[in-house]
C-alpha positions in Angstrom: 247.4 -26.2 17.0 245.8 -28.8 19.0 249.2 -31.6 18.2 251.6 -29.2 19.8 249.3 -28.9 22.5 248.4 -32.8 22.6 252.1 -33.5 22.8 253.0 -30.7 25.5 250.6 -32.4 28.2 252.1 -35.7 27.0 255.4 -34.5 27.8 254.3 -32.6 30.8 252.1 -35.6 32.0 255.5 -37.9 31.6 257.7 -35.5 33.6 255.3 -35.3 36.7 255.1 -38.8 36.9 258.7 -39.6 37.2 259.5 -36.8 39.3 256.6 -37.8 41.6 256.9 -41.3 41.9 260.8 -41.4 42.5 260.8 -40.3 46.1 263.8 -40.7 48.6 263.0 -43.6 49.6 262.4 -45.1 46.2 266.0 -43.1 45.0 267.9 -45.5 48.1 266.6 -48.7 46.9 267.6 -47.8 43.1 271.0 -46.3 44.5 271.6 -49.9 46.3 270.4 -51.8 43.3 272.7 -49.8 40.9 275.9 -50.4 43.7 275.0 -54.2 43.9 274.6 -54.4 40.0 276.2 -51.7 38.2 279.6 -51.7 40.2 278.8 -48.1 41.4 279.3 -47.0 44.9 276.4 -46.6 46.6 276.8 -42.7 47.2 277.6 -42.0 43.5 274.5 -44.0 42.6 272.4 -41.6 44.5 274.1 -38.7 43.5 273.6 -40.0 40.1 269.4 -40.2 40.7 269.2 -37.5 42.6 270.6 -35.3 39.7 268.0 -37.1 37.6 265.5 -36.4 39.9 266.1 -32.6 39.8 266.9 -32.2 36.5 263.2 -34.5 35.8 261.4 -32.2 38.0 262.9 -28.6 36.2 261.8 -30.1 33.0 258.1 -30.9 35.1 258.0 -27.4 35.8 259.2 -25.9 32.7 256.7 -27.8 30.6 253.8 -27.0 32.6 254.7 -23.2 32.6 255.0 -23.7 28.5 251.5 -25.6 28.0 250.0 -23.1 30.0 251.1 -19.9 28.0 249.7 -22.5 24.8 246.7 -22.7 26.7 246.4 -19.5 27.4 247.3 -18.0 24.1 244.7 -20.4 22.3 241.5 -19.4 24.9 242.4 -16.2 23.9 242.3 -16.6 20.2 238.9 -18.1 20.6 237.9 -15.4 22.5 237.7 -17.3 26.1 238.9 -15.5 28.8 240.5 -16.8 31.9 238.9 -17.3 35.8 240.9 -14.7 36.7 240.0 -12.3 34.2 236.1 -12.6 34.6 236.4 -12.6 38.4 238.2 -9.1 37.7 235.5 -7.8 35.4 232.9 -9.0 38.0 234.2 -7.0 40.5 234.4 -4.0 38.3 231.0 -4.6 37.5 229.8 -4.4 41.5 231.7 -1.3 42.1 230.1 0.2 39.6 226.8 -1.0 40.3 227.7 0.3 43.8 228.7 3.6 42.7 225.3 4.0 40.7 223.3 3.0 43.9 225.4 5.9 45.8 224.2 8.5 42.7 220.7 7.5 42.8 220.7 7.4 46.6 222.2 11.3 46.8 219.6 12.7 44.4 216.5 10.9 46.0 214.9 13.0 48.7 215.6 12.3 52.0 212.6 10.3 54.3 
């Protein structure tokens, strides 16, 4: 269990970095590098990174929402539960407590 999770942050660490770091500005300078070197027009060079750079940051997105459903199936098989689950049962817990205080308010005799 914890491999699979090991290598799904890897993976998801590796995406966000190269979708982060290659920027516009950063995608020209490669375009023009690849037109100078590769004998590609400028404009199909950064068509060509830009595609990358979408495709890159899907994958980003897709493996982050995977390792969190891992993550979140595994707390729950050891029996953690989530932020937003105990700031649910919290609140449950001061209504009722609020309720009760009602109750024991309305069967007290007045002052």
């Amino acid at each position: 269990m914890v491999e699979p999770v090991r290598d799904l942050l890897q993976r998801l660490g590796l995406a966000a970095v190269g979708a982060v770091s290659l920027t516009a500005e950063r995608i020209d300078e490669l375009a023009t590098l690849l037109s100078e070197r590769g004998g590609m027009r400028r404009d199909e060079a950064r068509q060509l990174l830009e595609d990358a750079a979408t495709r890159w940051r899907g994958d980003a997105t897709r493996v982050s929402e995977r390792a969190g459903e891992t993550l979140h199936d595994a707390f729950t098989k050891l029996g953690l539960v989530t932020r937003e689950e105990l700031d649910e049962l919290e609140l449950r817990v001061a209504q009722v407590e609020h309720r009760l205080r009602l109750l024991e308010s309305q069967g007290s005799p007045a002052d």
